[in-house]
N, C-alpha and C positions, 0 to 999 in steps of 0.2 A: 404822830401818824394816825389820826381818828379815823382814817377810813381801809388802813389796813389788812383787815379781815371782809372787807364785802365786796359782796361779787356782784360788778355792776353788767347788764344787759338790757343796753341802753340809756334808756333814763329810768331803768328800775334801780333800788339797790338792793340787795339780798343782802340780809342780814343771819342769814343761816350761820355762817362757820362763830360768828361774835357771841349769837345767844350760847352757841353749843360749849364755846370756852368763859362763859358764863355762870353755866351750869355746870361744869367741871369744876369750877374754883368754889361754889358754893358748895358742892360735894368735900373737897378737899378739906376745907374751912373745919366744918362738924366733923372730919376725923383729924384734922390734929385735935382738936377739943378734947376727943376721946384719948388721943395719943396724952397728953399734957395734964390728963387727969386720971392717968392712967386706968384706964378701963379697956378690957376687951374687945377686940378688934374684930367684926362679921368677915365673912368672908367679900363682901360687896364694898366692906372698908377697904380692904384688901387691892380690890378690884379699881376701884375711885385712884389709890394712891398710884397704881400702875398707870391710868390714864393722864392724872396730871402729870406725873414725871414721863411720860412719853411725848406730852405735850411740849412740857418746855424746853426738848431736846430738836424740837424745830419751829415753834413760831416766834422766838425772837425776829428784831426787824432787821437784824442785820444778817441773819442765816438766810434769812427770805430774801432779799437785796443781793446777798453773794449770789446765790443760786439763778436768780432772774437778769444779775450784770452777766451770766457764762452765757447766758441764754441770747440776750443781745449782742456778744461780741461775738458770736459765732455766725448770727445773723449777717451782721455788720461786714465781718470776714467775706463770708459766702456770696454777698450782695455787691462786693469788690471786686472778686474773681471774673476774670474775664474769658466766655466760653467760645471755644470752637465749636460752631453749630455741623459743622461736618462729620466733627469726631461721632463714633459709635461709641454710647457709654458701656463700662465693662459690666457684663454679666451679673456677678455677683451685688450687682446694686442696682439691678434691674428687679429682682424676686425678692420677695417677701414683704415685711411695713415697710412702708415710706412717711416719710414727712414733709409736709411743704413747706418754703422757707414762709409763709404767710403763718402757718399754725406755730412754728419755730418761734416767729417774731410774739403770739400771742401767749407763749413762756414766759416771756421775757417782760411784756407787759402788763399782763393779768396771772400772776400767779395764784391767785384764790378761785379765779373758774378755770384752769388748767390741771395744772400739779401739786398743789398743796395739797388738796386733801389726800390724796392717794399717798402723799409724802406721808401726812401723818400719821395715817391710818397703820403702810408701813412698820415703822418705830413704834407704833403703840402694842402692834400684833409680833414683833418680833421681840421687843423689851417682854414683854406679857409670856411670850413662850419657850423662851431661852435664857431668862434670867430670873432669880431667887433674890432676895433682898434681905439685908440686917437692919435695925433701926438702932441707929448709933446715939448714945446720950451722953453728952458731955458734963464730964465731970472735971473736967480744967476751971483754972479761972478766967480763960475769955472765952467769947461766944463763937460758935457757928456766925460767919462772914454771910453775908450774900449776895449775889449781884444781880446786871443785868441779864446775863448769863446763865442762870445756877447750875441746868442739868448738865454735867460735864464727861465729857468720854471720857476714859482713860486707859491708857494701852502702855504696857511696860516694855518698855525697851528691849529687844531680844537680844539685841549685843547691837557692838557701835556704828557698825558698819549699814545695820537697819531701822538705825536709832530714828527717824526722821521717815521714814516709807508710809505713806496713810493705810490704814487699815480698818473694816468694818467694823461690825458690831456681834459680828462673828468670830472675830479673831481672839486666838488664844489668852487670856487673861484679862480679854476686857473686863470695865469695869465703869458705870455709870452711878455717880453720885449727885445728890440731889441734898442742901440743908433744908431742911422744912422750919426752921423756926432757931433761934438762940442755941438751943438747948437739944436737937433733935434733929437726924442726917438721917437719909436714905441711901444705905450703899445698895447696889445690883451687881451681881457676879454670875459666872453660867455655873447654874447648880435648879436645882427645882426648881418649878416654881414658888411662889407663895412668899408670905411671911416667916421667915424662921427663928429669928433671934433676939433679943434687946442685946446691944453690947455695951458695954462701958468704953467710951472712949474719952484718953488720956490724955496729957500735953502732945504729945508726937502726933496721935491720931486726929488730934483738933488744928496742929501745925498743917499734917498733909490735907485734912480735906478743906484746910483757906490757903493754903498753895494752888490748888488746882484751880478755887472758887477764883482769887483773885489772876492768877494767872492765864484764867481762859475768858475773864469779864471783859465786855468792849469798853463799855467807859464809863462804868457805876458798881462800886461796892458799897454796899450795905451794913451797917453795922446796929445793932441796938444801943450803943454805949460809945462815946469818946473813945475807943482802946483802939491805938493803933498799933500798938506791940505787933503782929500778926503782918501790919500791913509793910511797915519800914525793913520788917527780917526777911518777908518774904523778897521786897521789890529787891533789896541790897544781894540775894542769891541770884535772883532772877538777872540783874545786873553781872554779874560775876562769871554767868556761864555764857551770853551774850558774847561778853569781852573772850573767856576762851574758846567759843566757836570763831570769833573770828579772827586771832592769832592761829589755831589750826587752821583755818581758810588761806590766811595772809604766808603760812609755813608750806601750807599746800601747793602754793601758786607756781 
């Protein structure tokens, strides 16, 4: 998808959002450097790491594509319905915004001069002001996974019954992780903000953050090394609770 991030108006193309995640990633770059040679982190290193992990929590192209396919089926819907032009529409959806299904449709089709940025801007302003961050170092013997995917929500189950309910970036115990390299994860948790911690992370901790990594990628993990250990244990659980959601489903019926 080369033309992904540009926002065309007309036969221009605006190359605005592509230099800006450009420059992001060349920010990024020289603070893992700093990270991997262990040296001291500015506070502006700090700053870089927040933008690109808020980054990659919505420009993949298939977050973009979900977002712009609701956008068109809704269109779609709306453009079906068939109106009584007599009826008097109700009140309540007469005051306040409105939307026309024409701007609706250009959701749907140009997400880079619509909603993107505001989307990202969003995430980057809400990651930045509600969450705190640890840099995890892996001391296992296999690597931080990565994918197409990396920065990965994650929400703990509150019990069974609400195991499955979506929930924001607000909600209690989120938790967004990000691997930056082999060697080196980004976890986010609500706590200050800033950089607070290096931790040592173990087999278990290197297990769960390539569960998440491979289990939320659409369709590319990333490895530095042949070691698929991580990938066949993970998929073989991931299989396993599949099968008993749907005997519970099948018991449910």
């Amino acid at each position: 998808m080369p033309d992904l991030y540009t926002i065309f108006d007309g036969t221009t193309r605006d190359l605005t959002i592509e230099h800006t995640f450009s420059q992001w990633e060349d920010a990024f770059v020289k603070v893992r450097k700093k990270i991997e040679a262990d040296t001291d982190l500015t506070e502006e290193d700090v700053a870089n790491l927040y933008v690109f992990a808020g980054a990659l929590m919505v420009r993949p192209p298939h977050y973009i594509e979900h977002f712009a396919s609701q956008w068109r089926d809704i269109v779609a819907k709306a453009r079906s319905i068939k109106i009584n032009p007599k009826a008097k529409p109700m009140k309540s959806f007469t005051d306040g915004p409105s939307l026309s299904l024409d701007e609706a449709q250009r959701y749907g089709d140009d997400p880079m001069g619509t909603w993107f940025r505001d989307n990202l801007a969003a995430n980057i302003e809400v990651l930045a002001e509600r969450f705190g961050f640890d840099l995890l170092v892996n001391q296992s013997e296999h690597p931080f996974l990565t994918s197409d995917a990396p920065a990965v929500t994650y929400h703990p189950p509150l019990s069974k019954r609400f195991r499955f309910f979506p929930r924001g970036l607000g909600s209690p115990g989120c938790e967004v992780t990000l691997p930056i390299s082999p060697r080196y994860a980004l976890l986010f948790r609500h706590k200050e903000p800033g950089l607070h911690k290096y931790l040592v992370a173990d087999w278990e901790s290197v297990f769960e953050m390539n569960f998440r990594t491979i289990t939320r990628a659409k369709e590319k993990i990333v490895s530095d090394r042949p070691d698929l250990f991580f990938v066949k244990t993970i998929l073989d659980r991931v299989a396993e609770v599949e099968a008993e959601k749907q005997r519970n489903g099948a018991n449910g019926a």
